[in-house]
N, C-alpha and C positions, 0 to 999 in steps of 0.2 A: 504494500500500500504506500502510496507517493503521498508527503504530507503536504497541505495548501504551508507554504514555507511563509507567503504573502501574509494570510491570515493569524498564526503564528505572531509574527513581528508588530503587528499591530496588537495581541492581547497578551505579549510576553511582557509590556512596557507598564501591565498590571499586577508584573510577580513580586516586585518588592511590596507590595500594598499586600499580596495575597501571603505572604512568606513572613509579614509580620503580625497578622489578623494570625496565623497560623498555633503563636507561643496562645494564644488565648482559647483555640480550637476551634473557629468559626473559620478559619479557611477550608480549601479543596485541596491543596495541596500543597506541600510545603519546596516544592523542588521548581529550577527555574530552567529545566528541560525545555526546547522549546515544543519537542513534541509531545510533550502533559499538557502543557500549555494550551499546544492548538486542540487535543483532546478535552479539554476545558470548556473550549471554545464551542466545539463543536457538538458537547451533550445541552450546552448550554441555551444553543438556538434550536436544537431538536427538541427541547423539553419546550420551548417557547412556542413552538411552530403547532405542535402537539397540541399544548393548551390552548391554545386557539382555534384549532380547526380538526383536533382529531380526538381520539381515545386515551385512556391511560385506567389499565385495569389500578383501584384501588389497593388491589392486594395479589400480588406479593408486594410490602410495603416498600418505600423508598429508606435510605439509608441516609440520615442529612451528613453533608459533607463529603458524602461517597456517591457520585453519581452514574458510576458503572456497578451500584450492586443496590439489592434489593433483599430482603428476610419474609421470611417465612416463620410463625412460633417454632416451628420447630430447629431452624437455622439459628435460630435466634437464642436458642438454648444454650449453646457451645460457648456464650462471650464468655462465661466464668470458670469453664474449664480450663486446667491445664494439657497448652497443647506442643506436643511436640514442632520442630520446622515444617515438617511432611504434612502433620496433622492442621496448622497452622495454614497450610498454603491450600491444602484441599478445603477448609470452610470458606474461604477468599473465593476458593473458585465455585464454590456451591453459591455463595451470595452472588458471583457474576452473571454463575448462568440463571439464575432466576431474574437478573434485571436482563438478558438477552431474551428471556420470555417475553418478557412485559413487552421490552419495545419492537418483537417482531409483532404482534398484536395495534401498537399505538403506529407501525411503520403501516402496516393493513389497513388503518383507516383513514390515513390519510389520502385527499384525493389529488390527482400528478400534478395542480396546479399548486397544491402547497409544497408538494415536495421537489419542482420546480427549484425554487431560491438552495435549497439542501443540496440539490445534484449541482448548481454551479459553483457552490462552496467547496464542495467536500466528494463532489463523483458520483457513479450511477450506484455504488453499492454500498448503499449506507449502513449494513449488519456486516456486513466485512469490515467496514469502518468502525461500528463499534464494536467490532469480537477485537481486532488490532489496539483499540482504546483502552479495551477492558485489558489486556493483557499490559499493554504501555504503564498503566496508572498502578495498576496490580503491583508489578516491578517495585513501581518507587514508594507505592505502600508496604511493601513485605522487606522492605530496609530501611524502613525510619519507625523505630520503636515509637516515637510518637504518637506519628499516626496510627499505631498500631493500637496505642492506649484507648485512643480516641475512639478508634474503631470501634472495639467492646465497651467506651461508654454509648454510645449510637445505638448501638444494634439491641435495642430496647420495644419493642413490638409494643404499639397502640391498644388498652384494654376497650375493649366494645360495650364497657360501659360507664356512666357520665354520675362523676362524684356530685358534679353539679346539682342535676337530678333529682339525686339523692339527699341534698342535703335540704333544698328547696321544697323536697318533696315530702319531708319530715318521714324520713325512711324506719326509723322505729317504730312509729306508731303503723303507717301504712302499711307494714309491710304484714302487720298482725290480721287482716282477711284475708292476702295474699297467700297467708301461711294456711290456713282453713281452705281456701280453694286449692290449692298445689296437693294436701294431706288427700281432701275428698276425690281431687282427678287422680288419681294414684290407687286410689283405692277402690275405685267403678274400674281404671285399666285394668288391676288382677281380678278383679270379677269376672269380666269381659273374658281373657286366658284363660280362666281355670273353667270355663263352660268346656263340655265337648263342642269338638269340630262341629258336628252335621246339626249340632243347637243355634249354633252363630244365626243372626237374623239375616238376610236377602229380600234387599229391596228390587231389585232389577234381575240381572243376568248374570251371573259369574262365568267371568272371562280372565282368558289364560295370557299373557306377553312374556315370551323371553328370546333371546338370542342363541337363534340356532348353530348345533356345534357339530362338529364328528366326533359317534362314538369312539372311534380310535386315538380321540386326542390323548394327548398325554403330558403328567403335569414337567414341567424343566427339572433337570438337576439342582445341583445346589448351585444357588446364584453368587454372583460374585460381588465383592465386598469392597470397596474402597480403604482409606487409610483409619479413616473415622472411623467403618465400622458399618458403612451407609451399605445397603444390600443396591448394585449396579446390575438389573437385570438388560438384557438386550432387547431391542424393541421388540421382536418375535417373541422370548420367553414371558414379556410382558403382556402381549394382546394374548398368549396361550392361559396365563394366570386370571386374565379378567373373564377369559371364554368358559375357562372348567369353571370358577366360582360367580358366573352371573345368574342370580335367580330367577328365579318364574313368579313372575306377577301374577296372582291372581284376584280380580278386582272385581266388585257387585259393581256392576255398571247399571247406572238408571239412565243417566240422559250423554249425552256428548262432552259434559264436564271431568266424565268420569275415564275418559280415554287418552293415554298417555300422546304426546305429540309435540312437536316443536314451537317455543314460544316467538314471536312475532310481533308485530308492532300495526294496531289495527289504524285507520284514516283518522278518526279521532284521537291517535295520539294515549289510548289504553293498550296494554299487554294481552296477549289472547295465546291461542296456543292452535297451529296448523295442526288437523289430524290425517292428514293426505299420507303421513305415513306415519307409524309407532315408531319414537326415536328412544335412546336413553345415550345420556353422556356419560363420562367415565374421565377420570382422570386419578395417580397416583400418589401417595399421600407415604409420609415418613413417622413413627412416634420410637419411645423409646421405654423399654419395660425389663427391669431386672437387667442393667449393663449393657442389654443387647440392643439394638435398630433394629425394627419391624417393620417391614413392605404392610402399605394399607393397601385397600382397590375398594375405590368410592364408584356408589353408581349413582346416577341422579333422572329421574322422570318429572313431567311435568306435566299438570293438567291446568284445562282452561278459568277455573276457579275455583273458588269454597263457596257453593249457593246458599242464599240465604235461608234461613230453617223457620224462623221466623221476625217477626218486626222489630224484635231487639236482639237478633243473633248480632253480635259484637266481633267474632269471631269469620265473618265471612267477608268475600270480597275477591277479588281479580287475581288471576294466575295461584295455583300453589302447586309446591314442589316436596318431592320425596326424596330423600339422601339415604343409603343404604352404604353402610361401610365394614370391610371384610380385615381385617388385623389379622396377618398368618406369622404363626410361628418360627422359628430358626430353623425347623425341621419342616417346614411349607405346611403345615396342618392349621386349621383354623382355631386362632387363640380364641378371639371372642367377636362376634357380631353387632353391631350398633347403626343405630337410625335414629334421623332428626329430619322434621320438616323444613322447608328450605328457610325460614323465617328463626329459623334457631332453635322451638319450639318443640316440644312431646322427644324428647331425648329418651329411647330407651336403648338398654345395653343388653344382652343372649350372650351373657358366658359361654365357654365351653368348660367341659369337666376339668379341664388345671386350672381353674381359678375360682377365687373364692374372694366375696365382699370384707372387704379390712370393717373390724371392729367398730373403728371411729367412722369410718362414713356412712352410719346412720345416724352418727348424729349430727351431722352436717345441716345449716341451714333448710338446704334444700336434695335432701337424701337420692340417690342416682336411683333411679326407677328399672328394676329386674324385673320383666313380666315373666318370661321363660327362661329356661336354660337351651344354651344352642342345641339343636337335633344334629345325630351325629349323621353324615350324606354318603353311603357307599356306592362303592361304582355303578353308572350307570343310573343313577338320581340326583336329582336335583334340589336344592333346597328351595320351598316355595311360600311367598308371601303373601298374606290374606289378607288386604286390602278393602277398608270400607265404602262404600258407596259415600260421595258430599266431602265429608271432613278429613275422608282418605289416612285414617288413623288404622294401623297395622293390628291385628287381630290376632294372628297365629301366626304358628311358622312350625312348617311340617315337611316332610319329605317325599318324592315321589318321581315319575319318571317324566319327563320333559315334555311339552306339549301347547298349543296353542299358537297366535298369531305373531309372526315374528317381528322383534324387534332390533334395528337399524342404529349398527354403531355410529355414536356422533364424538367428538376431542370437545372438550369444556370449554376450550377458547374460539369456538365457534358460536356462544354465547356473547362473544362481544363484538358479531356482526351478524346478529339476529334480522331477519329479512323486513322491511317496512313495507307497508302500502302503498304501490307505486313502483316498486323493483329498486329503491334506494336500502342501505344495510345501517343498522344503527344497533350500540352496545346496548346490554338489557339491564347494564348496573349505571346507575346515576356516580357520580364523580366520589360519594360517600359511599357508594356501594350497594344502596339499595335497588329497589324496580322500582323505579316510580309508577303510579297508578295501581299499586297492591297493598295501599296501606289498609289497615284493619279500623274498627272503632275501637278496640277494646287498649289500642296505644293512649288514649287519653285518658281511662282508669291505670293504666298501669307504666304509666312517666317514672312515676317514684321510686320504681323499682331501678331505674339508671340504665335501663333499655331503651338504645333510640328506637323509636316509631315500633312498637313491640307489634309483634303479627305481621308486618311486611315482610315480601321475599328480602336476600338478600345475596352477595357473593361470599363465594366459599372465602376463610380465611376470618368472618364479619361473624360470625355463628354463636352470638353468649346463647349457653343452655340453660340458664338457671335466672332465675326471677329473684331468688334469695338467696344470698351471698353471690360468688361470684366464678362462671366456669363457662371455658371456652370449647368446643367439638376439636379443634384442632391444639390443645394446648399439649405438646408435646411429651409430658410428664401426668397424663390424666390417668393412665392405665396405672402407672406406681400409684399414685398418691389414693385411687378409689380400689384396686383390687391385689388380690398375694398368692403366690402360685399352690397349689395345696399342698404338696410337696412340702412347704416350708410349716404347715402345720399338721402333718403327719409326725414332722421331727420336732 
């Protein structure tokens, strides 16, 4: 890559300004390279061009003062670890390549007249331009302990929920019916589970979605492992791990609301969802449990809303989404199963037999909701989801052999160029992350709790599950701190 030397020499004449902002930690950089410089330069008008005329997923968050890298909670984790140099330079490159996600996504939305002024600056290939940056800057961060310091105080992840809120919202007292509705929804959920199957009520039609596989598939060997520890599967053994464990939806369908499909952007400017074809997206997720790193495999559905039940349903309104997340073990065997509606909401968790709920997390504010224990899936079945009609709250989870209308793998980052009315493409998360046009009523009774707009969809990464106290779907540490292998209370 040829660097604009031009551009450079005009924003190198800002390094002693930036080199002394530097001892205080509000600089970018501390080095007067010209080519950091012009890489400076250069994320600096792409982040501008961006904000003006294009996308920029919320999450994976930005890093301030690191503008080649981006965290993840669970990236996010490592700042207080001790890390070896190997181990050091591979979380660098795990924060890189999460900001090369974002911006091949905000490089996608831009339309050629913005990115015009970027190709005369900087050339036709602006993600080789910043894979080269990200590497350039990399450099001269991985040799100035400084910046290194800095680093790990940064890489501090945004909580999804607003102290403000809470404190405006006199969170002691409010949170006391809070606490009475969270005990009673918890306690009609195990009701609900502990019915037999063929008791379950049917409103409509039970219908089958999953994604069709060959019986011959077969799961990968043992995946390979980075320096940290991270499981590095290959893109193949990856689509084979989401193929053997994607479940079979099966959903009471009463009207059109009830049928999984791709969300959209209707002429008025509300969320809706194409049923032209059954989709589900997927994408792959990291946590960390007992020393080791666990491969997640999220799957996500969406339907065209939560209908109204009646004149004060609080809880209904425009688009909602189902999260289904699979946590495999060291040995590829399913540790434990969990789901949350896409608004953050109805978190349940389906151990598997090695684990077992920690003593103290029932007494946790807001206690993690076990309706089952995971069913164990032998060859040649599948595990399947029993799916309510309306409010599309999960019912069962049983085993059986595979069937029904197939459903059409979609990547998550095609969520952020959701199809509009008219053949134009627009992101489905607002700049905070939410959908706009899926707010619920029931976010104005429950502000206090420090939940923005509670009941709205929202992007992965945004996901508080708890109303009382405080707990994130994707906090990297959620599986220690709520569950202990049985193992360890055998002995």
């Amino acid at each position: 890559m040829l660097f604009n030397y031009k551009k450079c020499l005009i924003t190198i004449s800002a390094a002693f300004v930036l080199n002394g902002c530097a001892l205080t930690g509000s600089s970018l950089t501390v080095t007067e390279d010209a080519a950091a410089q012009f890489c400076l330069a250069f994320y600096r008008d792409l982040d501008s061009v961006v904000a003006e005329q294009g996308v920029t997923p919320s999450r994976p968050e930005r890093v301030a003062s690191f503008p080649y890298l981006r965290m993840t909670r669970f990236l996010a984790s490592y700042r207080q670890q001790q890390l070896n140099d190997a181990a050091l330079q591979q979380w660098v490159t795990h924060l890189a390549a999460a900001d090369r996600q974002a911006r091949a996504i905000e490089l996608a939305s831009l339309k050629s007249t913005a990115k015009s002024g970027l190709y005369a600056e900087y050339g036709s290939d602006l993600m080789g331009t910043a894979a080269d940056c990200a590497q350039t800057l990399m450099a001269n961060d991985l040799a100035n302990p400084e910046r290194l310091a800095l680093l790990r105080k940064q890489v501090v992840p945004t909580s999804e929920y607003r102290l403000l809120n809470q404190i405006l919202g006199i969170y002691p007292l409010t949170s006391i019916p809070v606490r009475l509705g969270v005990h009673q929804y918890h306690k009609k959920t195990r009701e609900i589970f502990a019915q037999p199957l063929a008791a379950l009520p049917v409103h409509g039609q039970l219908r089958r979605f999953h994604v069709p596989r060959l019986d011959a598939i077969k799961p990968p060997g043992g995946l390979a492992r980075d320096v940290l520890g991270i499981p590095a599967p290959t893109a193949s053994q990856l689509q084979t791990l989401f193929a053997i464990h994607a479940p079979v939806w099966e959903i009471d369908v009463v009207d059109r609301y009830d049928l999984p499909g791709r969300p959209v952007w209707h002429a008025d400017g509300k969320p809706g969802v194409d049923h032209s074809e059954a989709i589900i997206y997927r994408y792959p997720s990291y946590t960390h449990w007992q020393g080791d790193v666990l491969l997640q495999l999220n799957y996500l559905i969406w339907f065209a809303e939560r209908p109204r039940e009646s004149a004060f349903d609080i809880f209904s309104g425009r688009l909602d989404g189902l999260l289904w997340r699979v946590t495999l073990n060291t040995d590829g065997s399913v540790l434990i199963y969990d789901s949350v509606h896409a608004c953050g909401c109805y978190h349940y968790f389906f151990p598997s037999a090695a684990l077992a709920l920690r003593s103290g997390a029932q007494q946790l504010p807001e206690p993690p909701l076990l309706p089952q224990p995971a069913p164990e899936v032998a060859d040649g079945q599948s595990l399947v989801i029993r799916v309510s009609s309306g409010a599309h709250y999960i019912q069962r989870l049983y085993v059986d052999t595979a069937s029904g209308q197939p459903l059409r793998w979609r990547e998550y980052q095609e969520l952020y160029a959701s199809p509009v009315a008219g053949g134009a493409r627009r992101s489905l998360f607002r700049p905070d992350g939410l959908v706009n046009g899926s707010e619920r009523l029931e976010r104005w009774l429950l502000w206090p709790m420090g939940v923005p707009s509670a009941g709205a969809m929202r992007e992965r990464g945004r996901h508080a599950t708890a109303f009382l106290g405080r707990r994130h779907f994707d906090d990297a540490e959620l599986l220690d701190n709520l569950f202990e292998p049985v193992s360890a209370l055998v002995h």
